[in-house]
Wavefront OBJ file of the C-alpha trace (Angstrom):
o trace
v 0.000 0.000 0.000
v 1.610 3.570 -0.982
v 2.259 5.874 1.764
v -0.875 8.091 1.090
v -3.347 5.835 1.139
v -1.564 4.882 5.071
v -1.793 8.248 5.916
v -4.972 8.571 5.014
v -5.970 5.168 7.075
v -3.888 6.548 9.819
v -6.076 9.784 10.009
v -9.371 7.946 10.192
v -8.010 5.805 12.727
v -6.804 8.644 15.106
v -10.723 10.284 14.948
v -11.953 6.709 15.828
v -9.295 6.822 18.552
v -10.375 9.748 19.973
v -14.169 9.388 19.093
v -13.801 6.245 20.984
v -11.860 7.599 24.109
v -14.035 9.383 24.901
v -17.080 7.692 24.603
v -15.800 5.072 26.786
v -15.239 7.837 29.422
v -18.488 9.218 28.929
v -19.916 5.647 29.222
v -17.900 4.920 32.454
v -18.965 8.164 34.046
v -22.892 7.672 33.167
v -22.900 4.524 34.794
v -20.846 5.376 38.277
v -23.845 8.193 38.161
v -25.847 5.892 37.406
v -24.978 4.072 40.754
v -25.303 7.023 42.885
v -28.979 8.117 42.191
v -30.979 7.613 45.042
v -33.359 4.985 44.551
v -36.893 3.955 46.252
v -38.277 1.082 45.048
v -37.349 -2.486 43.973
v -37.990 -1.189 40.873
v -36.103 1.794 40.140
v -33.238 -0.236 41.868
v -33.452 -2.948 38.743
v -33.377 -0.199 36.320
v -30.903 1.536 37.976
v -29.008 -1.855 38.145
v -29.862 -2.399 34.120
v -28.377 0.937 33.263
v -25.064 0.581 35.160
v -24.883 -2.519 33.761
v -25.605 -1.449 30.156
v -23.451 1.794 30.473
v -20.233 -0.524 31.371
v -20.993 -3.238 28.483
v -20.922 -0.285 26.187
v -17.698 1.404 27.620
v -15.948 -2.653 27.475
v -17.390 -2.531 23.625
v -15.545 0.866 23.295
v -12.643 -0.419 24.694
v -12.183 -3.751 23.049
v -12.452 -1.158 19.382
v -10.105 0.986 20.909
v -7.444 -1.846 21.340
v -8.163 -2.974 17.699
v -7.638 0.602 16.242
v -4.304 0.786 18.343
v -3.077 -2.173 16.300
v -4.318 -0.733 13.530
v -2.323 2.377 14.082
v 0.593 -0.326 15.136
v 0.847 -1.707 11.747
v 0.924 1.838 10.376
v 4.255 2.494 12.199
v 5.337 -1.120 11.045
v 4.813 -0.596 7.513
v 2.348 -3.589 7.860
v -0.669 -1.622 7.481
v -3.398 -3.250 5.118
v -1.935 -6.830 5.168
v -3.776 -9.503 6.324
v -2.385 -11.041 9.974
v -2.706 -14.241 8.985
v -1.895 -15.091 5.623
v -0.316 -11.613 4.922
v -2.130 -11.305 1.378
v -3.854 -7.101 1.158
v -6.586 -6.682 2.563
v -9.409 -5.523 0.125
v -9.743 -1.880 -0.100
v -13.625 -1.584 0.467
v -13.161 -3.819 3.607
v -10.583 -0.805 4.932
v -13.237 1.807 3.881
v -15.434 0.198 5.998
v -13.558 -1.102 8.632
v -9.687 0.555 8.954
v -8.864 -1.495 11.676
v -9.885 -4.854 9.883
v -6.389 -6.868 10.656
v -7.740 -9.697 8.046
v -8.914 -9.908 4.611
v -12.221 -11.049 3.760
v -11.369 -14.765 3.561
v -9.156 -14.941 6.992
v -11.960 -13.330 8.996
v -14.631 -15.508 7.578
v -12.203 -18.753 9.086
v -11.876 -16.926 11.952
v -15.428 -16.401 12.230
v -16.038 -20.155 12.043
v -13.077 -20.859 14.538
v -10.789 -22.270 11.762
v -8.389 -19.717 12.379
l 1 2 3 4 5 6 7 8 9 10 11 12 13 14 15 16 17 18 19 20 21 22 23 24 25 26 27 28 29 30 31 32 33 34 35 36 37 38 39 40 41 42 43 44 45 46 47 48 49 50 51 52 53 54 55 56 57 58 59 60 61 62 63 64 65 66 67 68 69 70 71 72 73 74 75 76 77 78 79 80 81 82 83 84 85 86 87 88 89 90 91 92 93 94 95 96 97 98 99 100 101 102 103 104 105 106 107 108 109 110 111 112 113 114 115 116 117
């Protein structure tokens, strides 16, 4: 992959680095004030409890991106940006448009998908 196309990969993956940063703080912080709203009933205390609960799946969902869009930006510095991590063939263009931190090509990450890989 030429160096422009990287940098522009590298761009979009620094906005989803930062987009995601802090929406896993935001996510964090709604559910610890989530936890400290006084409650009444049984009932407010199970949707209080649903909340929390949902607020911190959402900021471990930001988190486990986050990690994948730091390898991304890894593989930038490497120079291995856009290969597949398995079988090191490019990964398709359209699947980086849509995904820039994909680290396999189409074929990889449907064996992966099926636990083949």
């Amino acid at each position: 992959m030429d160096k422009k196309k990287v940098e522009y990969y590298k761009k979009r993956l620094l906005a989803k680095e930062a987009e995601l940063l802090r929406l896993a703080t935001k996510s964090e912080q709604d559910g610890r004030e989530a936890d400290e709203e006084a409650t009444q009933d049984i009932a407010d205390k199970a949707a209080n409890s649903y909340t929390k609960e949902f607020l911190f799946h959402q900021s471990d969902e930001h988190r486990r991106l986050l990690q994948l869009v730091n390898e991304a930006l890894e593989r930038t510095k490497e120079g291995t940006y856009g290969q597949c991590v398995a079988c090191g063939e490019e990964v398709q263009q359209k699947r980086l448009e849509a995904v820039p931190w994909a680290r396999h090509c189409i074929e990889c990450q449907e064996k992966q998908d099926k636990g083949l890989l």
